[in-house]
SETI-628911 format. One record per residue: x, y, z of N, C-alpha, C, O, CB in turn; residue in one letter. Coordinates in steps of 0.02 Angstrom, whole numbers, plus 50000, padded with zeros to 5 digits. Glycine has a CB too. Example, Ala and Ser with C-alpha at 12.3 -4.5 7.8 and 13.67 -1.06 7.14 Angstrom:
% residues 2
506604971650390506154977550390506604983550390507124983450423505654977650452a
506424988850354506844994750357506455000250394506705005750402507044997050286s
***
This chain:
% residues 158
503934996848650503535002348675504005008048696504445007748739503095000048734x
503845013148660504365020548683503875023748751503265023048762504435028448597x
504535028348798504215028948853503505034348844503145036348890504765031248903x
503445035848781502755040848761502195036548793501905038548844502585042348665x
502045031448767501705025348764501545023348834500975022148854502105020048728x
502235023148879502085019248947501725022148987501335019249024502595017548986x
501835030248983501565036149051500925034349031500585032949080501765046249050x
500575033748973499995033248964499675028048999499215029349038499925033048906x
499905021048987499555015349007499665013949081499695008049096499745009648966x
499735019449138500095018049197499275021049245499075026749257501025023349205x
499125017349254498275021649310498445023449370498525018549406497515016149336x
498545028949399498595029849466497945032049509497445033849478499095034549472x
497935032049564497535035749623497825036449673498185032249699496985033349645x
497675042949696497695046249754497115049149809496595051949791497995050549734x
497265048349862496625049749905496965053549976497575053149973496155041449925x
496745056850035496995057450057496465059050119495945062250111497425059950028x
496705056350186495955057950238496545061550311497155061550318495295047050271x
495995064250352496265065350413496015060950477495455062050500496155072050422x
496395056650503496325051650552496335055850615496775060150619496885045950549x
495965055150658495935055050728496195051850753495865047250776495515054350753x
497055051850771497295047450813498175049350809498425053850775497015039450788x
498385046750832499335049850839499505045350791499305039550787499905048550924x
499995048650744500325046450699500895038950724501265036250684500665053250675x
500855037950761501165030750784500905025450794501175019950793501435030550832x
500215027250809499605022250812499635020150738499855014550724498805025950836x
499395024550688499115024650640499715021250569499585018650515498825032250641x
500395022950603501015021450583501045012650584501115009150534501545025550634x
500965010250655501125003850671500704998150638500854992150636501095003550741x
500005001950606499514996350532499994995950471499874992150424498615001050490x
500534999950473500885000050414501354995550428501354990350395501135006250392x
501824996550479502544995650482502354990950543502794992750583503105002750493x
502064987150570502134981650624502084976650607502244975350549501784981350670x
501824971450653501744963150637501264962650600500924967750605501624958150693x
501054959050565500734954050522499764953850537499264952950503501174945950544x
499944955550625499224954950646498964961850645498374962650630499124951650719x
499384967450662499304974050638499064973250590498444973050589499794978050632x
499514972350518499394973150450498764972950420498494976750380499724969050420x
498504966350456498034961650443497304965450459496834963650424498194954850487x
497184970450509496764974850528496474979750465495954983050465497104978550581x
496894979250420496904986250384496604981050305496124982050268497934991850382x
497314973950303497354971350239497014963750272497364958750280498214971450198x
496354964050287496364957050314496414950350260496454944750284495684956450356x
496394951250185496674947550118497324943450146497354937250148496934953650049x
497824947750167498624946850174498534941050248498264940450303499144956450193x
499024937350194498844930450262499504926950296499574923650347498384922550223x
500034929350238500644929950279501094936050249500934938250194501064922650278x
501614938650281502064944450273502904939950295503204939850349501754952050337x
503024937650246503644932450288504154937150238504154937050176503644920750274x
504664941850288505354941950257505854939250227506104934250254505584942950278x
506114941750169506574936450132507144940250159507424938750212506534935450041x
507304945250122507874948850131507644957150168507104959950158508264949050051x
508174959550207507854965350247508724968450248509274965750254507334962850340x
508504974550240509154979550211509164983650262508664984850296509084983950138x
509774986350271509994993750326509594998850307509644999150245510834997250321x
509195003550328508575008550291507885004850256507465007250217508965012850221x
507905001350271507334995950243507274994350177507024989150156506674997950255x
507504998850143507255002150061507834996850037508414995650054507405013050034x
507344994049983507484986149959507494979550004507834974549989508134985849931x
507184979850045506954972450090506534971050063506074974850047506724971950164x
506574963650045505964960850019505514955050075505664951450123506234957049947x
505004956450042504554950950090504234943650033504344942249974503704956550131x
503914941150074503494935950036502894937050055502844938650114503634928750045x
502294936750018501574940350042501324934250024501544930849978501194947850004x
500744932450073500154928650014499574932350031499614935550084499964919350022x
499044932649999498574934949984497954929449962497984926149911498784939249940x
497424929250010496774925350004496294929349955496244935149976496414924250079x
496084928749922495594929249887494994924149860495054920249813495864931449849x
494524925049892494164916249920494454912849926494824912849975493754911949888x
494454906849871494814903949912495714900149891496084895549907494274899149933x
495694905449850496444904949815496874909349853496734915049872496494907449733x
497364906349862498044910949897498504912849840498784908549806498564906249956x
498584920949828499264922549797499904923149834499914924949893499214928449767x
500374921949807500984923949818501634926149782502034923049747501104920449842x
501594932549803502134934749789502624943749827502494947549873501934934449715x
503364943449758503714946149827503484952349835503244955149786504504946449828x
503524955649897503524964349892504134967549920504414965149969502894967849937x
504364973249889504834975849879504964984849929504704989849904504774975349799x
505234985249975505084992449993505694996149938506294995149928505204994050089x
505095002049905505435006149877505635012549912506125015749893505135007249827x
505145014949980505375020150005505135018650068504645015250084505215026349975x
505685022850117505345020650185505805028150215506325031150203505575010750225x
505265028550257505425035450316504855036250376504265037950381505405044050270x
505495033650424505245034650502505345040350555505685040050606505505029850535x
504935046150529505315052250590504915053150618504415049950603505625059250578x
504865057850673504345057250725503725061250696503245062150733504595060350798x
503715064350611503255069350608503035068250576502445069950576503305074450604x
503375062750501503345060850450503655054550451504185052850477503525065050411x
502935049250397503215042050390502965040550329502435042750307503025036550444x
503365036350298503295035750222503565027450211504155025650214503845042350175x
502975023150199503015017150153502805015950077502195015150071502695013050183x
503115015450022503145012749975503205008149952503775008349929503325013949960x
503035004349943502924995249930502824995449840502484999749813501944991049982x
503244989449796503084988349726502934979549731503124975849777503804991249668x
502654977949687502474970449668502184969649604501884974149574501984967349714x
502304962949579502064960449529501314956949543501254953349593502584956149504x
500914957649509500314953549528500124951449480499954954549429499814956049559x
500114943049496499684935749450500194938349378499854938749327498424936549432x
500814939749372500914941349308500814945549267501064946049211500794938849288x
500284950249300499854954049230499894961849246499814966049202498874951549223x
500054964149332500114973349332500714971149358500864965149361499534979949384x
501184977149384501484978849404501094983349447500674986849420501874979749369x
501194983949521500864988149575501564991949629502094989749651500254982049625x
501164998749632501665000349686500995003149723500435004249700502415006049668x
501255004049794500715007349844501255011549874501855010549869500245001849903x
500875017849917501205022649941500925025050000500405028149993501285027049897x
501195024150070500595027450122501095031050144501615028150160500115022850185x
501045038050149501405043550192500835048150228500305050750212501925048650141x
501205047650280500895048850348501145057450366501595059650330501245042150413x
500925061150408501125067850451500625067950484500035066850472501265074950418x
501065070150548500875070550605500405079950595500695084950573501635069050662x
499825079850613499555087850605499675087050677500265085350684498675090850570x
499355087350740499505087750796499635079250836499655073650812498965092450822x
499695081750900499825073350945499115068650919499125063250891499795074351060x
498655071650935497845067350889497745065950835497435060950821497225070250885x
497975069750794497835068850712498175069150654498405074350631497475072350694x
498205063650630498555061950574498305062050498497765059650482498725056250587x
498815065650445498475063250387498875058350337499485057950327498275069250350x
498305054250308498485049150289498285051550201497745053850182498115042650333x
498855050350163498975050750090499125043850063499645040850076499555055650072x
498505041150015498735035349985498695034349924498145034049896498505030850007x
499455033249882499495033749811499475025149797499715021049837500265038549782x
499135023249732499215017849706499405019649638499265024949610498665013849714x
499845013349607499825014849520499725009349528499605005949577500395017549463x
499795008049452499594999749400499744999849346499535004049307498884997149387x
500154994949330500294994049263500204990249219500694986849235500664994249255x
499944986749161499594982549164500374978349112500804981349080498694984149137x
500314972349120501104968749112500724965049019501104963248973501404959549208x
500064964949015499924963448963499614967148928499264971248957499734959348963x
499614967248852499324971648827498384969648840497984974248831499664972048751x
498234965948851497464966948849497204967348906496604968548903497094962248817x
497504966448979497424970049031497314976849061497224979349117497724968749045x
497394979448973497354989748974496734990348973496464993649018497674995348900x
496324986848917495534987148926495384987149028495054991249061495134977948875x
495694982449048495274982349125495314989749164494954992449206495694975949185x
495984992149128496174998149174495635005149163495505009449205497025000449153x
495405004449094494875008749061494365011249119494245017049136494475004249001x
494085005149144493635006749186493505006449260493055006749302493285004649166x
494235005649252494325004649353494265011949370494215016249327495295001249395x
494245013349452493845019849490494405019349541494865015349548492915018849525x
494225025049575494585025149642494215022649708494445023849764494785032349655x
493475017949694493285016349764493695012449806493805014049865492715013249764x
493975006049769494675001349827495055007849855495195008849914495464994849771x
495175011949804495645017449872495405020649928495745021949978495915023949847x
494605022249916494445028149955494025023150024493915024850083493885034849902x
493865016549987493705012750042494335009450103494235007450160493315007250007x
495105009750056495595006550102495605012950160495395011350215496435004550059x
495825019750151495965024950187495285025050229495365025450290496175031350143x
494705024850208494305023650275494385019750299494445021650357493755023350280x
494455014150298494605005650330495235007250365495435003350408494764998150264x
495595013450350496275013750412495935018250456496035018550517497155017550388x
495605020850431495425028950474494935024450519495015026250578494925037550419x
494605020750516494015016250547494445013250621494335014550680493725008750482x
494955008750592495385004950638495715009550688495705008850750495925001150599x
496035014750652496675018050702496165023850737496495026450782497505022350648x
495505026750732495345028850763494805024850827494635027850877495245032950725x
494595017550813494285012650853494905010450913494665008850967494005005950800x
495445010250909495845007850947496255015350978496805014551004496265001950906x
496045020650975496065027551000496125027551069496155032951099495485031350983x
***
C-alpha cells in the first residue's frame, strides 16, 4: 500500500465543547487515577503502568477494557503530553482486537478560572482490509457523546 492509499483509509473525528469548570478539574479525568478515569471511561477496568518515561511521551500502560462481558487488553502508548497551567494535551495510540490502530487526543485550554475547552480528536485505522467497509459507515456520535460525558462529570463535581 503506497502512502496515497493510507490517508484515505484513516477516519478521523473531531468535536469540541466548552466545560463549565477549571481546567484542572477537568484535566485530572484525563491524567489521574484509574477511579478518575473511570468517571469519564467507565469500560476501562484497569490502567496498570508498564513503562513510564521522563515527559511522559512514550510511557506505556496496560488497559483492559469490559465490554459485557469480555475484557480486552491491551497496551496504550502516550504520544503527546503537555501540562501547563493554560494548556494540557493527552494523546494516547493503541492497537485494538488486532484490527484498527487508534489514537485519541484530548487538549484542554483554560478560557477563564471556570471554563474550559475541551477538543477531542479520534482516528482509526483499520489493520485489515475488510474492516474498511465498517469504517464506511461509522459517525461521530461515540465522540460527541464522550465530550458530553466529560462536560457532564467535570461540571457535576463543580
Amino acid at each position: 500500500m503506497n502512502i496515497y492509499e493510507e490517508v484515505f483509509i484513516i477516519k478521523q473525528w473531531t468535536t469540541e465543547i466548552e466545560i463549565n469548570a477549571p481546567i484542572e478539574q477537568v484535566w485530572k479525568l484525563f491524567d489521574g487515577p484509574l477511579e478518575n478515569m473511570q468517571k469519564i471511561m467507565p469500560q476501562v477496568v484497569e490502567n496498570t503502568p508498564i513503562t513510564i518515561k521522563d515527559g511522559m511521551v512514550g510511557s506505556v500502560y496496560l488497559q483492559k477494557y469490559k465490554e459485557g462481558k469480555r475484557v480486552m487488553e491491551y497496551q496504550v502508548e502516550t504520544l503527546e503530553y503537555n501540562n501547563s497551567p493554560n494548556e494540557k494535551k493527552l494523546k494516547v495510540g493503541f492497537t485494538l482486537a488486532n484490527m484498527f490502530d487508534i489514537t485519541a487526543c484530548y487538549k484542554l485550554v483554560k478560557l477563564n478560572d471556570h471554563k474550559t475547552s475541551l477538543k477531542y480528536t479520534t482516528t482509526n485505522r483499520p489493520l485489515k482490509w475488510f474492516m474498511k467497509l465498517f469504517l464506511l459507515f461509522s459517525t461521530d456520535k461515540v465522540v460527541v457523546e464522550f465530550v458530553q460525558r466529560v462536560k457532564k462529570v467535570a461540571e457535576s463535581e463543580n
